[in-house]
C-alpha positions as CSV (number, residue, x, y, z in Angstrom):
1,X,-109.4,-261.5,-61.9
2,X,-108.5,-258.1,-62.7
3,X,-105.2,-257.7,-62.2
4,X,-104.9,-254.4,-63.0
5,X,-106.7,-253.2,-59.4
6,X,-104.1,-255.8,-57.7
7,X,-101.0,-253.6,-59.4
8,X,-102.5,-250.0,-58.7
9,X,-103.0,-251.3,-54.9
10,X,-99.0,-252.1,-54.8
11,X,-97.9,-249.1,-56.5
12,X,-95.0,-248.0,-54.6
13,X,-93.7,-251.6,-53.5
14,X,-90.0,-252.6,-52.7
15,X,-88.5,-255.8,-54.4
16,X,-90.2,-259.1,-52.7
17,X,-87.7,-260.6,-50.3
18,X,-86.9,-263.8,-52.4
19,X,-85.6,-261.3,-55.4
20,X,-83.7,-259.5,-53.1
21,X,-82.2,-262.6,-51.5
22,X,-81.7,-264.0,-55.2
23,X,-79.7,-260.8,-56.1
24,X,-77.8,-260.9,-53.3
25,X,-77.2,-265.1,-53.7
26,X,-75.6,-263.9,-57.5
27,X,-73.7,-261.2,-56.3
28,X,-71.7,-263.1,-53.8
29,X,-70.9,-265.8,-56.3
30,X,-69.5,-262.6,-58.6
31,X,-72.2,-262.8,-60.6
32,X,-70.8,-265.7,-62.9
33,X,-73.1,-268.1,-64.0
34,X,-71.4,-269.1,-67.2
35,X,-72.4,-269.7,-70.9
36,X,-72.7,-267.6,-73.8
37,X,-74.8,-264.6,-73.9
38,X,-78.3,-264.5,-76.0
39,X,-77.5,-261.1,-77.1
40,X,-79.1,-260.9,-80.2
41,X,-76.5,-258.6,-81.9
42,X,-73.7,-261.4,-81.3
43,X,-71.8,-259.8,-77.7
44,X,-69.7,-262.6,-76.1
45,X,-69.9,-263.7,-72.4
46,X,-72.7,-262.5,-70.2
47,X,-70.5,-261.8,-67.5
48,X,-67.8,-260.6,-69.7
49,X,-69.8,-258.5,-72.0
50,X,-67.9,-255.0,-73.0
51,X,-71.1,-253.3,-73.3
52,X,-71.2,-253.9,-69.0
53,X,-74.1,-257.0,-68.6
54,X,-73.9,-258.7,-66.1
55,X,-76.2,-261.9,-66.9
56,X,-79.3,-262.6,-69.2
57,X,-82.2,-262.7,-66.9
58,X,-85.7,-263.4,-67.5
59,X,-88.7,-262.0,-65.0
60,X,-92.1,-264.3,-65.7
61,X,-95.0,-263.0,-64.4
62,X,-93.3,-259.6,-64.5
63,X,-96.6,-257.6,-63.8
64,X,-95.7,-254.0,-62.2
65,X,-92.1,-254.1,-63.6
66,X,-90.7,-253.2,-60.0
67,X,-87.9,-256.7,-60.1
68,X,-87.6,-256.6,-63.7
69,X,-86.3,-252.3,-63.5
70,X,-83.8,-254.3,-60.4
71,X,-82.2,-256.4,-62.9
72,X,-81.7,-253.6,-65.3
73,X,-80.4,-251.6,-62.6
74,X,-77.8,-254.4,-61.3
75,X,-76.8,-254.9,-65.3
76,X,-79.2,-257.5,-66.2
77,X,-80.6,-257.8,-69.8
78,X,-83.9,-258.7,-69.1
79,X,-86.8,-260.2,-71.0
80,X,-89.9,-259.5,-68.9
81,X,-92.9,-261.3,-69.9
82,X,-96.7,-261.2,-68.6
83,X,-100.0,-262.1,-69.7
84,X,-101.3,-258.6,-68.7
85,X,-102.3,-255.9,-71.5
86,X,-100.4,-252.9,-70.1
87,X,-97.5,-255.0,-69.6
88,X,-95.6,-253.0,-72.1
89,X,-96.4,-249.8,-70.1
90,X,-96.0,-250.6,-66.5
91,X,-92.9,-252.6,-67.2
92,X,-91.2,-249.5,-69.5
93,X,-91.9,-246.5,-67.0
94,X,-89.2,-244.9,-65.6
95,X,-86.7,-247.3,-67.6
96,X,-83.9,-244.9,-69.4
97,X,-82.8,-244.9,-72.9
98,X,-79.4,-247.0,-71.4
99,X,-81.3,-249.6,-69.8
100,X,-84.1,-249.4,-72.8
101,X,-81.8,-251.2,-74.6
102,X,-81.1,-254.3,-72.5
103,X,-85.0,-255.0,-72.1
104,X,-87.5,-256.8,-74.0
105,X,-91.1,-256.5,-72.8
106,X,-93.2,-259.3,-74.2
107,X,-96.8,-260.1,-74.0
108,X,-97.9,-263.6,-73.5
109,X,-99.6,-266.0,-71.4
110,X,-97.7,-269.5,-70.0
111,X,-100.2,-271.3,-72.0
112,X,-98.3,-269.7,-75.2
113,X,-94.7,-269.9,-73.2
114,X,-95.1,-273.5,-73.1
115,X,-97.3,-274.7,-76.7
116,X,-98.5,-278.3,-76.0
117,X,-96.8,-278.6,-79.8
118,X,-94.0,-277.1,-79.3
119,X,-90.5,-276.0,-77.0
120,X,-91.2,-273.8,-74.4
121,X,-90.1,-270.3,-75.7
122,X,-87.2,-269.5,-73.3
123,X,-84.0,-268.0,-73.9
124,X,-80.6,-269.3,-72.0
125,X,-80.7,-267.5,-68.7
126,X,-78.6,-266.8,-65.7
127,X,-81.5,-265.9,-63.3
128,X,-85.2,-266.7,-63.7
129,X,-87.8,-264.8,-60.9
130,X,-91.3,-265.7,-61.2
131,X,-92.4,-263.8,-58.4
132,X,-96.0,-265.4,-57.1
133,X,-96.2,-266.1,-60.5
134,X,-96.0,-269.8,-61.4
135,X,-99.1,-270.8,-59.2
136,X,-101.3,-269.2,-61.7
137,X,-100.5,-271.3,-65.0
138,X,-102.5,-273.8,-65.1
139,X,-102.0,-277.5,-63.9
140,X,-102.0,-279.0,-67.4
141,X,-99.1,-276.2,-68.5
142,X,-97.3,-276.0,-65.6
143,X,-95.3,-279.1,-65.8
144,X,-94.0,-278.4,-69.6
145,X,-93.6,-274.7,-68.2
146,X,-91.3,-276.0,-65.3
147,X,-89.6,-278.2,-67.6
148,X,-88.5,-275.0,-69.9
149,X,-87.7,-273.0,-66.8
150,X,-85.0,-275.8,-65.4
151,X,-83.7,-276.2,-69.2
152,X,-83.5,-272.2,-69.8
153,X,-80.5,-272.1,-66.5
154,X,-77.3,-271.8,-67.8
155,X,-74.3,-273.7,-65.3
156,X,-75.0,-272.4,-62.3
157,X,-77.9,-270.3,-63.0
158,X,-80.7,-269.0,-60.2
159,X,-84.2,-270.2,-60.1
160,X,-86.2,-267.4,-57.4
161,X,-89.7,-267.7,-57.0
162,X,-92.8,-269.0,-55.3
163,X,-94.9,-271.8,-55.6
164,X,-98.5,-272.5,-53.6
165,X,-99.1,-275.6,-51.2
166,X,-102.6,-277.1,-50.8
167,X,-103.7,-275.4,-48.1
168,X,-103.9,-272.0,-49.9
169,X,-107.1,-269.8,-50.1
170,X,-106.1,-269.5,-53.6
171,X,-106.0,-273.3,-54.2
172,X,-109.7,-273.2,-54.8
173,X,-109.2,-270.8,-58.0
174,X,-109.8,-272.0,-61.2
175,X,-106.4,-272.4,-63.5
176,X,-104.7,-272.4,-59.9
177,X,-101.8,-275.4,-59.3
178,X,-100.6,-276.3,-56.0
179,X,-98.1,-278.8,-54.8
180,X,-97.4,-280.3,-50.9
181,X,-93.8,-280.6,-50.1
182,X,-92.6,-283.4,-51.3
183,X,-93.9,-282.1,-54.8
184,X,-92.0,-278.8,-54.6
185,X,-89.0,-281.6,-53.6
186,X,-89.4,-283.5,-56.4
187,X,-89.7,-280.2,-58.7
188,X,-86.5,-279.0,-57.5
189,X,-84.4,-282.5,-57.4
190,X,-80.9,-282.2,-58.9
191,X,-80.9,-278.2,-58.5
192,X,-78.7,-277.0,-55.6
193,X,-81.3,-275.4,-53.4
194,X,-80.0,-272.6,-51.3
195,X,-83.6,-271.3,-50.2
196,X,-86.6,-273.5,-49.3
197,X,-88.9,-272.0,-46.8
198,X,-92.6,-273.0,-46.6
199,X,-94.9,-270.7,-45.4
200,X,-98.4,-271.9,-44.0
201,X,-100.6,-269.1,-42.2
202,X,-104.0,-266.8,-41.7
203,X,-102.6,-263.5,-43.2
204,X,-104.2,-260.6,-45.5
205,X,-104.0,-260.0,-49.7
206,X,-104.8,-257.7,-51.5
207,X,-108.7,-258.9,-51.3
208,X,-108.8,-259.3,-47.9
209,X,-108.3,-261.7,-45.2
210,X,-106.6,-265.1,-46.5
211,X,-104.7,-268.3,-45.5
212,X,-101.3,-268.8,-47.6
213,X,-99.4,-271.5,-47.9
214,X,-96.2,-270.6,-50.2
215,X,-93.0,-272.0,-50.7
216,X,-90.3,-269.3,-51.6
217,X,-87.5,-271.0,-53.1
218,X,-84.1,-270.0,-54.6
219,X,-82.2,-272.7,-56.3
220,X,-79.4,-273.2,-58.3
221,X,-78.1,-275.4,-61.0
222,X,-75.3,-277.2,-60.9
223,X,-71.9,-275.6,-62.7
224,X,-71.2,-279.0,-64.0
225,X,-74.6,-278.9,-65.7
């Protein structure tokens, strides 16, 4: 698939719903999610960080950039990370030299996230979005993948994102996974989930008419974690 035709067609978009609901899910719990930061240069406290972050956030599947330039808005530092290879470019445009230096663009597939050899390469995060992203790693990633993502949450850290259910149009892709309900239950069992809603109906994409079947999900983990 050429994903670059799918980008151009949603130049212009607003942040997906589930981000939006995410955001507003951390700012109501005054953005504290605990743990030490991952700043690189040493800074203390994500949400007490004099430099002003707010939270460590990590955007898989980033593709246009539009909820990964969000987080740097709301304070986020931000490690954004696609498979795509103008990643770099669409993630970067219209990103100051201020919030420049709370992101990190990197190239790379889940296949490389999540080495069959190896940990998956997350850092300690307060909010992970993988917007309509996760159902294209494939089924013999995925698992190690999901794994990282659950580990990466810091107490009380966000999970946002989507995941597809059998009856997707997309199901039939190659490299596409899928899980029915009480999969999606079992992936999310002993998070706190605040947002599970499934949706299954005839709609449109970007290539036309198609049937989805999408679970949008925030979750959290526990503080006690």
């Amino acid at each position: 698939m050429d994903w670059s035709d799918f980008y151009a067609q949603q130049a212009g978009r607003s942040v997906r719903p589930t981000f939006a609901a995410a955001l507003e899910v951390w700012r109501a719990s005054d953005g504290v999610a605990g743990g030490e930061s991952t700043d690189p240069s040493g800074g203390g406290d994500a949400a007490g960080d004099p430099s002003g972050v707010v939270g460590d956030a990590v955007d898989l599947g980033c593709g246009d950039g539009v909820e990964s330039r969000a987080l740097l808005s709301a304070g986020f530092r931000v490690l954004a990370v696609d498979s795509d290879e103008h990643v770099v470019e669409r993630v970067t445009a219209g990103v100051d030299e201020a919030e420049s230096a709370r992101l990190t663009v990197r190239r790379a597939s889940f296949a490389e996230l999540a080495p069959a050899d190896g940990p998956v390469a997350l850092p300690a995060a307060d909010l992970v979005y993988a917007g309509f992203a996760l159902p294209f790693c494939a089924p013999e990633v995925f698992e190690r993948l999901w794994a990282g993502i659950r580990s990466s949450l810091r107490p009380a850290g966000l999970f946002a994102g989507q995941l597809f259910g059998p009856h997707d149009d997309f199901a039939a892709w190659p490299d596409v996974n899928t899980h029915d309900r009480a999969d999606v239950e079992r992936l999310l069992a002993g998070l706190d989930v605040l947002e599970l809603q499934e949706e299954d109906r005839d709609g449109k994409s970007f290539a036309g008419p198609k049937h989805w079947h999408v679970f949008h999900i925030i979750a959290r983990r526990s503080r006690s974690a």
